[in-house]
N, C-alpha and C positions, 0 to 999 in steps of 0.2 A: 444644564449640560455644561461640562468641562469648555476654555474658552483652550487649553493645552489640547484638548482632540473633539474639538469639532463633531459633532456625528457621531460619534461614537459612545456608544449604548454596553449595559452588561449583558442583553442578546447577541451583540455584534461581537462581545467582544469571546463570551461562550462560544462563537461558532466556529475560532481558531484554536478553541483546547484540542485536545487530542482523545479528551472522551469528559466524562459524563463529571467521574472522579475526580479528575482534575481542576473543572470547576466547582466543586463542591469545599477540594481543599482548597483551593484558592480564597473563595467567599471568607473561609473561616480564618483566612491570612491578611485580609483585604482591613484590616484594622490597623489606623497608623501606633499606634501605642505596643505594638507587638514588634515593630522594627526597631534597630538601632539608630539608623538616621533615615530621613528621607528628602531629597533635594532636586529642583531642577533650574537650570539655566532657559526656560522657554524654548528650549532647542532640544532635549535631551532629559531625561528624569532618571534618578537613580536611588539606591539604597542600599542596606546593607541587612545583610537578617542573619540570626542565629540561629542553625539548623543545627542539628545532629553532629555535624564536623566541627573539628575546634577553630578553623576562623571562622570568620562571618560571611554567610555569601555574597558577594559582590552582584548585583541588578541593576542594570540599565535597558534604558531603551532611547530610541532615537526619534526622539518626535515631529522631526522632518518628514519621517516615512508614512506617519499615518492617512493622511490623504489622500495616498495612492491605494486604501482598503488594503494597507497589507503593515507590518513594522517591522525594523533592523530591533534586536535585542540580543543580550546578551549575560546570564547564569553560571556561575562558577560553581554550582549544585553540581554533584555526581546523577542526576535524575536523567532518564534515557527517555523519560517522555519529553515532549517540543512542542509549543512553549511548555516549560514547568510552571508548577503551580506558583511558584516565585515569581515569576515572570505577569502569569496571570493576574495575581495579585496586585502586582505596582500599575499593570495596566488599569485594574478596578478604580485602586485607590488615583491616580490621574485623573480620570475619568469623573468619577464622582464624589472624590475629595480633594480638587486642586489647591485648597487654600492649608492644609496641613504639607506640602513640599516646601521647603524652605527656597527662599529664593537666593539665586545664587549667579554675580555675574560670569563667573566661568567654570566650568564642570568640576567636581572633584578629579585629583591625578589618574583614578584606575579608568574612570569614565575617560578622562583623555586621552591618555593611554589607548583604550581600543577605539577611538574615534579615528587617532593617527592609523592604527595600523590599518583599518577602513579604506581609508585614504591610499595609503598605502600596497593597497592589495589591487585599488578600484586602475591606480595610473602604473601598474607595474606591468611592463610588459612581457609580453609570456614569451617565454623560453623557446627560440626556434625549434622542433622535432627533426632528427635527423631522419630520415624515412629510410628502412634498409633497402638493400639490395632484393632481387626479385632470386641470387642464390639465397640469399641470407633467408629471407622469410621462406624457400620450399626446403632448406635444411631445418630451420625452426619448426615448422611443422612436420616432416616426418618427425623428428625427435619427438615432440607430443604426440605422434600417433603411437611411435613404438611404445609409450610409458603407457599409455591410455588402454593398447592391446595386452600388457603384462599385465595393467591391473585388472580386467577382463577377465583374463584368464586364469587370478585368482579368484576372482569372483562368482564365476559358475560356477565348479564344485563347491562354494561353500553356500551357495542357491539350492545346488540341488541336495546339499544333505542337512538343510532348514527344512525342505517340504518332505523327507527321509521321516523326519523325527517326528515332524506334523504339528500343526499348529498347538496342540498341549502342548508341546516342552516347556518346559519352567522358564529356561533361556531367553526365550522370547520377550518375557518381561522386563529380563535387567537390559538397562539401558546402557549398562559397560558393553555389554556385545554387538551392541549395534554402530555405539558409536568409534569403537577398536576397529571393526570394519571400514567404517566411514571414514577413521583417518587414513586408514590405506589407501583410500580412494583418491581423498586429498593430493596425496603423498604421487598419487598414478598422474596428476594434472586431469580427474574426472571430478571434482565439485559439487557438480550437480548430483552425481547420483552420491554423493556423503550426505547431502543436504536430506533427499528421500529417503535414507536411511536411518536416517537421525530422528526423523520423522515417525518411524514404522511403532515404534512401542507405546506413542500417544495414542490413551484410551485403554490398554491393553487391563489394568487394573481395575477399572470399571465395568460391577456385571451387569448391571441394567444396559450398557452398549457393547455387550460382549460380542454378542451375534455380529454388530455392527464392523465391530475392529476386525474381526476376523474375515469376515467379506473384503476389508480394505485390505488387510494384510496381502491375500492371496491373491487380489488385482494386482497390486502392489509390486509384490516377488515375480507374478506378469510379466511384468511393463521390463523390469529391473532385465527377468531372463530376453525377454525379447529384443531392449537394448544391446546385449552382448551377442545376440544371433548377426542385428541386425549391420552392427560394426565389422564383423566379421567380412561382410559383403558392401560395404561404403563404396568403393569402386563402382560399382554398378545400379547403385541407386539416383535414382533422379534428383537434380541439386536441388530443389524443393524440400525435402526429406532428406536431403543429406543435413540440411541446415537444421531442421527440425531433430535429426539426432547429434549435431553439435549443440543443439538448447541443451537437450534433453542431459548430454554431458554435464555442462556449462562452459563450455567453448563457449564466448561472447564473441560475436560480429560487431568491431568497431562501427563507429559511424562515418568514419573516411570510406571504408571499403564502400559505402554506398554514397559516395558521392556522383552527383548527375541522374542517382534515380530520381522515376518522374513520382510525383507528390501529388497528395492527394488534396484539393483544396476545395473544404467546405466551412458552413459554419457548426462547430461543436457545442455539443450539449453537454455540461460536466454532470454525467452522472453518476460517480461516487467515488469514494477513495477509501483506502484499506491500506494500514501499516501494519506490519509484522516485522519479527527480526528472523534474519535470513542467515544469517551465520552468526557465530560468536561476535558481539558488539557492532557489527554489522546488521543495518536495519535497512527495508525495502519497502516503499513507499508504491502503490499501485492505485492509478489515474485512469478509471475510464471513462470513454469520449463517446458520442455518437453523433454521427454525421448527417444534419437536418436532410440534406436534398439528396445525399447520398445512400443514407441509411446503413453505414456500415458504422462497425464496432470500432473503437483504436483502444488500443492499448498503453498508458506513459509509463514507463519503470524507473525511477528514482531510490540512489542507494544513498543511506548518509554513515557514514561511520562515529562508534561512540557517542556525543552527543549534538554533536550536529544537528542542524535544523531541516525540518522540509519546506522546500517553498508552499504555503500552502495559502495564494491568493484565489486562485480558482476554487471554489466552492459548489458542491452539488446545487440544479436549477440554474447554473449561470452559463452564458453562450461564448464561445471565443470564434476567433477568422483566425484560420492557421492553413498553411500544409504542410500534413503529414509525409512522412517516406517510410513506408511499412518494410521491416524486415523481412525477410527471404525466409518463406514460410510455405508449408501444404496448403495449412489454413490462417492468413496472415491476420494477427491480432497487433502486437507490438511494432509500436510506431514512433517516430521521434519530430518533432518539426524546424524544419526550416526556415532561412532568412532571419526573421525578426522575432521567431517564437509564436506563441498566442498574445494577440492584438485582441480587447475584450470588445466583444461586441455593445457592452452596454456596462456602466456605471456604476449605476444604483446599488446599496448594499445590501438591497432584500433578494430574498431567494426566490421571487416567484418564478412561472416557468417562466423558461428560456423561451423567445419569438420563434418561431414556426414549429415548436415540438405539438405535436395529438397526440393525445392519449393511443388513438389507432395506431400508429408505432411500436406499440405495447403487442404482444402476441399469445399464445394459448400456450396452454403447458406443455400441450400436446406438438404442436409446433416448433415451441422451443427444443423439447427433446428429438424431434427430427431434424435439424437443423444442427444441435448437440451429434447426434450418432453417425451423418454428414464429416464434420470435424474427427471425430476422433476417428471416422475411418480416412479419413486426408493425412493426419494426423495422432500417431496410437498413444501419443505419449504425453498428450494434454494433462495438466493439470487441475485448471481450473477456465469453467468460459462464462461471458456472462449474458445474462438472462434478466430480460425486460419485460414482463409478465402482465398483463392486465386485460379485462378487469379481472381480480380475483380478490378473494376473502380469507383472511387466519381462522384457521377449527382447531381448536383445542381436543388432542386423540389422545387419551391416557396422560402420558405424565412428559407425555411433548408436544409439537405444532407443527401444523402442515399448512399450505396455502392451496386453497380450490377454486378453478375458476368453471365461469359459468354449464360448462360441457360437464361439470362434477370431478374432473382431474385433477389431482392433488399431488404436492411436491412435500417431501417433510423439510421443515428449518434442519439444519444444522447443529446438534451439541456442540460444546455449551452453549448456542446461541439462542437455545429452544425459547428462554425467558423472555425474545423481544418477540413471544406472540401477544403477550400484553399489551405491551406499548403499541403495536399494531393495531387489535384490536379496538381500543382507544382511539387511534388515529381514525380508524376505518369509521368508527359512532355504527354499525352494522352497514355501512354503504361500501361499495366497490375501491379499493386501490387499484394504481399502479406500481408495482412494485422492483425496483433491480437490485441483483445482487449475484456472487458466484455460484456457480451449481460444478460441482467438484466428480459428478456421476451416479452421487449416492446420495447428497441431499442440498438445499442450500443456505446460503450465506447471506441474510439480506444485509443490504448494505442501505438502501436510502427508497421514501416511499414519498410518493404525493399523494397529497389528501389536500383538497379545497384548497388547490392552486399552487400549492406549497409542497417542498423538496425537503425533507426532513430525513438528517444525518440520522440513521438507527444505531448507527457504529461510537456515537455522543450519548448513547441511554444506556442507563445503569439496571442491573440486575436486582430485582427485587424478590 
């Protein structure tokens, strides 16, 4: 074991990829004869590799951080996933070939260079906010109401002579139409619904999920028409739902505006995470929590722009002490925490469960989806919610997967995700899981399974 990171293993260190791929390429980088240079000061390790671009990319990491089960690093790769494979690699090579970094008593410049600016960023005091006036912000807001009702109001007729034409039109497929729409929407200060618009044509070219897309489509153009009824009449909605159609926008509620709400404080179970990118170069990180004594759901939403990093010290199976303050919701998911953040409830780098989770917390399909059809009548314009299933079993049905628990009720996986009925399988040896992950109304999403004590990232296995 490395004497530069202590503990730290090539399990531990696959557990911060970002998927499966990532360690794969890294492994096949993790040889020091492929780099240009490789160096560390016992404080800090660095490198430089020859990719694809014509300089070299610059790789550091900060080996101060490692003891805290998480690292400061830093990539000048164009690569959108976090850590990149670059990254993964120097950590390998640290790890398990400390005596190929050349020792070095002070960092090379570019390593010093972001060390300062570290520094720099850690003691800089942040910018007082001037807070506006109580005219200012009810002028600011009608002015994004009126844009938001113009674009609305282009919006419906061109809703209702999509369903005119009916889901054959050819249109439907190209992705210029949908997303010429969506920037109008943009352009209205509505976001959100560009987002679900941008959205509507995946799948649309595949006929084995054709039946499939087409059921989402016309949910879909749903939700979209119902939105525009439902703005129509904002005044008279109950502020629960009114908040739930400023989501649905993407109006965001700062987290000042809920300053002094009461907080929810339990111990959380991290049960899984899920990155996507959520607009152009903009990517969205999604953390859900469950609360041991409480037994509710939370939600963390985390955006990082371009190539930014996720914090991602919390790992599915592991406990934190936080309180939450849940957004202003029908049905409240998204949550943010206060004071000090998450304080870990425990240490250790393995994933077993977390102290006081049962499996009994897990619930039937059946259950789930009344619990699901609860929410979306709170709430019409859900997304996505999540689902802690167990015990239940993967069956392989045709040329996809479903999950059935003991009652015989079955959920189907999610395309493309059908492939981790394998690795499931596998996991399961024919015995019962527990299983979570999102259910979107139409199928789900696993995201992390326990099997023999163990929390096991699904969203980290490759498709075979």
């Amino acid at each position: 074991m490395s004497d530069l990171m202590p503990g730290w293993d090539t399990s531990r260190i696959a557990s911060f990829a970002p998927d499966g791929a990532a360690v794969k390429a890294a492994r096949r980088l993790a040889l020091p004869e492929k780099w240009a240079s490789l160096g560390s000061d016992r404080t800090t390790a660095w490198g430089t590799f020859q990719g694809s671009g014509r300089k070299p990319y610059q790789v550091m990491l900060d080996l101060r951080t490692v003891d805290a089960d998480r690292f400061t690093y830093r990539c000048t790769c164009p690569s959108r996933k976090q850590p990149c494979k670059h990254v993964l690699a120097l950590l390998l090579i640290a790890a398990e070939q400390p005596e190929t970094l050349s020792v070095k008593e002070e960092p090379v410049s570019f390593v010093a260079a972001w060390l300062e600016k570290q520094v720099q960023t850690a003691t800089q005091e942040p910018k007082a906010k001037r807070t506006p006036s109580t005219k200012q912000q009810e002028k600011s807001v009608a002015a994004r109401m009126e844009k938001i009702a113009a674009g609305l109001g282009e919006l419906e007729p061109w809703l209702l002579d999509v369903v005119r034409h009916g889901l054959g039109d050819a249109r439907l497929k190209a992705i210029p139409f949908w997303t010429a729409r969506a920037a109008r929407l943009v352009d209205a200060q509505a976001p959100g619904l560009a987002t679900r618009l941008r959205t509507l044509p995946i799948g649309a070219h595949h006929r084995a999920n054709h039946h499939a897309w087409a059921n989402r489509m016309l949910a879909s153009l749903g939700q979209l028409y119902l939105i525009v009824h439902a703005f129509r009449q904002y005044d008279s909605l109950p502020a629960p739902l009114q908040a739930d159609l400023r989501t649905a926008l993407g109006w965001p509620t700062r987290q000042e505006e809920l300053a002094g709400a009461p907080a929810v404080t339990d111990r959380w179970l991290v049960l899984g995470r899920r990155e996507e990118l959520a607009e152009e170069r903009l990517r969205q990180q999604r953390l859900w929590l469950l609360g041991l004594e409480t037994g509710r759901f939370a939600l963390i939403l985390e955006f990082a722009f371009g190539n930014a990093a996720f914090d991602t010290t919390l790992q599915p199976g592991e406990t934190v002490e936080a309180g939450l303050v849940f957004y202003p919701s029908s049905a409240p998911l998204r949550a943010f925490a206060v004071g000090a953040g998450f304080k870990p409830a425990r240490t250790e780098p393995n994933r077993t469960v977390g102290a006081g989770f049962k499996p009994a917390q897990a619930t039937s399909v059946r259950n789930a989806l009344q619990a699901y059809a609860r929410a979306l009548a709170a709430n019409p314009w859900l997304i996505q919610v999540p689902f802690l299933l167990g015990p239940v079993w993967p069956q392989r049905v045709g040329d996809g997967w479903l999950v059935q628990d003991e009652a015989g009720e079955a959920l189907p996986l999610l395309a493309p995700y059908y492939y981790q009925g394998w690795p499931l399988l596998a996991l399961s040896g024919g015995q019962p899981l527990t299983l979570f992950g999102e259910w979107n109304g139409a199928a789900l999403l696993p995201l992390t399974a326990l099997a023999d004590g163990r929390w096991v990232d699904l969203t980290k296995l490759e498709a075979h």
